[in-house]
N, C-alpha and C positions, 0 to 999 in steps of 0.2 A: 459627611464622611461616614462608611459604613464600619472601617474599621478594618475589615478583611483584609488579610494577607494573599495572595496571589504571586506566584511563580509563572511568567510569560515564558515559554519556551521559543527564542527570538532567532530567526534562522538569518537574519539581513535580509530577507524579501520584508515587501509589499504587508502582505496576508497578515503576519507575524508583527509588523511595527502596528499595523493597523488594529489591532489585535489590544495589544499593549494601550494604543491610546485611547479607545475607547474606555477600557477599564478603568484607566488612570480618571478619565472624564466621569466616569461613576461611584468617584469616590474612594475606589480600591486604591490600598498599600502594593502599590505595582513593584518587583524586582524581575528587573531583565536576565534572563539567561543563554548564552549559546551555548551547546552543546560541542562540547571536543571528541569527534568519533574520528575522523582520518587517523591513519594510521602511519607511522614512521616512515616508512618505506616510499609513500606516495604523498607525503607532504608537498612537494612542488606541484605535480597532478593537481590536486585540490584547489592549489593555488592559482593553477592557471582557470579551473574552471570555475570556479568562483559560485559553486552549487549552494545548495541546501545547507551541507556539511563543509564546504570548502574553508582556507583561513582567510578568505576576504570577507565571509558572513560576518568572522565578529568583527573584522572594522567595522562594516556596515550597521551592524546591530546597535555596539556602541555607539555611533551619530544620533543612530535615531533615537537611543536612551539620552542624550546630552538634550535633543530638540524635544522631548517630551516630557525630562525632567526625573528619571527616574535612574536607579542605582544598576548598571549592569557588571553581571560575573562571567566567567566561563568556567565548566563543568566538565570535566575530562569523566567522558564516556568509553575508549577507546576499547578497554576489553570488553565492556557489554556488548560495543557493535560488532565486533571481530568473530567473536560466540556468535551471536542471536543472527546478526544479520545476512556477515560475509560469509562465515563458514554452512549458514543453514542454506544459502544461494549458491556452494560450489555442491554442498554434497545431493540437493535437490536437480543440478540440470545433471552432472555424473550419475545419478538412476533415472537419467531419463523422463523428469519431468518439469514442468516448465513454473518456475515461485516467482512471489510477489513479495522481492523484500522491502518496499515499504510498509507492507503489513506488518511484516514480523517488527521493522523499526518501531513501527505506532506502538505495539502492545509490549515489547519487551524494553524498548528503550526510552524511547519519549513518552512514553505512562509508568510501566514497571520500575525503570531507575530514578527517571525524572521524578515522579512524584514519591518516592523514597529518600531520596536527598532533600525533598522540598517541604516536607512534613516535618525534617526531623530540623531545620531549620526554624521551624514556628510558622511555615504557609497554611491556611488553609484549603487552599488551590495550587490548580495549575491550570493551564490557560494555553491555548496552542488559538493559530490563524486559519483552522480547515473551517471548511462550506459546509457546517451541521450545527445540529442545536445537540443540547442534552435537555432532555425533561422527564417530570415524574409521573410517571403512570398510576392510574386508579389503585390497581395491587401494589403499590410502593417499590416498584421497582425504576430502576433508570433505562431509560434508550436512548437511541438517537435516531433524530426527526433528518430528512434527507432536505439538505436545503433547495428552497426554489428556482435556485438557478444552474444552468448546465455546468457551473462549476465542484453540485455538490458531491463532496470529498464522504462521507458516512461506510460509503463501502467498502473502504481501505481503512475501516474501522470498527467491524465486527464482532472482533473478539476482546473488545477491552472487557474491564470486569466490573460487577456490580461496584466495585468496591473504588475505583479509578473513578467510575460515570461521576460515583457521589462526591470526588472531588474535582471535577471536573468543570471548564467555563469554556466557553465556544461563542464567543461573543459575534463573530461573522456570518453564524446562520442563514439569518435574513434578509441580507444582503447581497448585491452584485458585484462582481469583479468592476464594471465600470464604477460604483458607487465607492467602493474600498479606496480604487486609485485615485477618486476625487475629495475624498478623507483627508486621503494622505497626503493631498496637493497641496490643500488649503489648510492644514496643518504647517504645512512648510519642511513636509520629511521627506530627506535626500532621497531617500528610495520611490517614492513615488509612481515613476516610469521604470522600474527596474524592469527584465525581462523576468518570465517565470520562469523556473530550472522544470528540465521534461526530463531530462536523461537520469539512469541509475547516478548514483553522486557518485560513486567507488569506479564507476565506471564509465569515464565522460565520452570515450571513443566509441562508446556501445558496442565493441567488441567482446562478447561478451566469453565465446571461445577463446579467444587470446588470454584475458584475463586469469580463466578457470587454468589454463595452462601453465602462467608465470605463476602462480599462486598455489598449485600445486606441484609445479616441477614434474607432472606428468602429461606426454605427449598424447592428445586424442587420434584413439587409434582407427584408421579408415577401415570401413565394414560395408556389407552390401544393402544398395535398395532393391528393394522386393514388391512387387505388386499383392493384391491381398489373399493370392490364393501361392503364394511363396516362389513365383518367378523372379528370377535374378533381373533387374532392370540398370544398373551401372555402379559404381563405389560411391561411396559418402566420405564425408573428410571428417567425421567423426560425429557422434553423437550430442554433441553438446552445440553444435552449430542451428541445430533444429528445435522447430516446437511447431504444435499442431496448427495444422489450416497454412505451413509455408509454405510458396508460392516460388517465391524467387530465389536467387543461389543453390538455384539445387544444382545446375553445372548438365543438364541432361535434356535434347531434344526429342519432343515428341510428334509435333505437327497439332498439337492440343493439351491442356492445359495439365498441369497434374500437380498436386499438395500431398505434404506430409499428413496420414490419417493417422499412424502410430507411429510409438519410437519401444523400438523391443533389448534395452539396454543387455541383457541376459545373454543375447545372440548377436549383441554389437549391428543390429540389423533396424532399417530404416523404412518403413511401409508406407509406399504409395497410390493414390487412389483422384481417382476423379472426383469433381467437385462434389456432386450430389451425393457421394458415400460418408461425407462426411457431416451428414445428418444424424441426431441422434434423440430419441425423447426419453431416454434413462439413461442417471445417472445415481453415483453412491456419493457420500459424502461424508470424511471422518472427521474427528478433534472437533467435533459440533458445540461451537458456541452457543446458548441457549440467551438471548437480551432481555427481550420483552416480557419473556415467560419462563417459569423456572421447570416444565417439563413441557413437553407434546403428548395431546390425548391424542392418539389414531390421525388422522388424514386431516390434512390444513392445506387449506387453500392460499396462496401467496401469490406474490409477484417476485420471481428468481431471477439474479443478475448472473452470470458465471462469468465475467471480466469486468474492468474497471471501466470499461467505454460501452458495454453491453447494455442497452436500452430498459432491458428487465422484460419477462415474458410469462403469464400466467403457469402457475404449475399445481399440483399438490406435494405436499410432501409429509412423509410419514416415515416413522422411527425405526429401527431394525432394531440398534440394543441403545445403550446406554451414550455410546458416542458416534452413531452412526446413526444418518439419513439416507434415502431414498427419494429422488425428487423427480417426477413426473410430470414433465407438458405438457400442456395443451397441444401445440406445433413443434414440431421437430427443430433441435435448436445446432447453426452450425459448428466445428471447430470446439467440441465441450476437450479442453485440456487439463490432464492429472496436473496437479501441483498449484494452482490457481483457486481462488477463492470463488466459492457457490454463498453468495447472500440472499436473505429471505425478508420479505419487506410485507406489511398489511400495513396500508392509511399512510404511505409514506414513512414507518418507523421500523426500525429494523426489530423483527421478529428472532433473528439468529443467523449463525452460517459457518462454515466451516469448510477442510480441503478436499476438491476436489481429486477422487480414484481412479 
């Protein structure tokens, strides 16, 4: 027995019991936690979808602490997520740009809050179920190493903090999604075969314009699509319905193909273009996380991702000021969208990253 205190943040998947058991099998003082983020209003919603954040997680979570033996709580998170998450995802697609709030969840809620309640408790961790490792770097800093398998999660995780890393445990790194659910199997934990949740959790219809709507009580107001030299090409149902590189619902026939290249929220106006214009090999990048290294000397060579499905694609990239990057590829990369995250990786470990402008 090592002793250590650990805080599992336990969503009722797979990943997350999986997570917990190992730990517990290493000796660690395991304490289960679900996180209480839904919100008042959509408590049934949640319930039907039974997500990340839904109220079936902590049944779920619960079973799996009773099969592995360890003590579970729930944590009511509600205003951190309402702040950080929900309101930074209406006010980011309403100017016209396209967020990633599980990023913001990862750093503001499930590290920033979670590991604030969990310290003052007596943890010395926290522990969550994603596909990364944390390790220590030669200069005594912490990163995170991209797991080997097509599950690894690392880049929906770039901006935690030195300070997070160092209480942090990721015990699924190494491992495959097939290997996790045959853990879990022969363990004997009910989740085992659970589906994974893919949808926003706040948003199970993936509606995401309706949403911004009910949620603001403001109606999105239809504005024109424009080719890129500012010809009027037919109405749009509102700004918020879009993000770059879409294809379909745009409601307009051409006789060949056409994508959203811009969204110009200032003019309520919606720019279209064929496919090939939506090439681009520069890009800015602000609120720059720095992981690996605590500054950038001049021009660094990486591998840059700008989505979460995004394969990664040689670049360099170099400093402007203090929170802003520059990032330059090799090859022209498509559909680069404001409001999405630009991660920077050498050796598989994240180097840093920050929002795309």
């Amino acid at each position: 027995m090592n002793g250590k205190r650990v805080v599992v943040g336990m969503s009722g998947g797979v990943d997350s019991s999986v997570a917990a058991l190992l730990l517990k099998k290493q000796g660690f003082d395991v304490i289960g936690v679900t996180m209480q983020v839904w919100q008042e209003e959509s408590e049934m919603a949640q319930e039907e979808n039974g997500g990340c954040c839904g109220l079936s997680a902590v049944e779920d979570a619960r079973r799996v602490a009773r099969v592995i033996g360890i003590p579970h709580y729930v944590m009511n998170f509600r205003k951190e997520f309402r702040e950080n998450v929900m309101d930074y995802f209406v006010r980011e697609y309403t100017a016209g740009r396209t967020p990633n709030p599980c990023i913001a969840c990862n750093r503001y809620v499930k590290w920033e809050s979670l590991l604030t309640k969990s310290l003052s408790i007596g943890a010395d961790y926290i522990a969550t179920g994603h596909y990364a490792s944390v390790i220590r770097l030669d200069n005594g800093r912490f990163t995170l190493k991209a797991a080997p398998s097509s599950k690894d999660q690392s880049y929906a995780l770039y901006n935690l903090t030195q300070d997070q890393l160092a209480h942090t445990l990721m015990p699924l790194g190494i491992y495959t999604k097939p290997e996790v659910r045959n853990m879990a199997k022969e363990a004997g934990l009910p989740v085992a075969q659970k589906p994974d949740s893919e949808e926003i959790c706040f948003i199970p219809d993936h509606d995401y314009a309706k949403f911004i709507e009910e949620d603001t009580g403001v109606k999105d107001k239809e504005g024109l699509f424009v080719d890129e030299d500012g010809k009027v090409l037919g109405i749009h149902r509102g700004i918020t319905h879009y993000t770059i590189g879409q294809r379909k619902h745009l409601g307009l026939a051409f006789g060949y193909p056409v994508f959203v290249k811009k969204i110009l929220p200032e003019e309520n106006k919606v720019v279209l273009a064929a496919n090939e214009a939506l090439f681009e090999r520069t890009l800015t990048v602000s609120d720059v996380n720095l992981m690996s290294v605590s500054e950038l000397n001049g021009k660094t060579p990486v591998i840059a991702k700008i989505r979460y499905n995004h394969k990664g694609s040689s670049a360099i990239i170099e400093p402007v000021d203090g929170a802003t990057v520059r990032v330059i590829f090799d090859e022209p990369q498509r559909a680069v969208t404001p409001g999405q995250a630009a991660v920077f990786y050498q050796d598989d470990c994240i180097l840093g990253g920050g929002t795309i402008q």
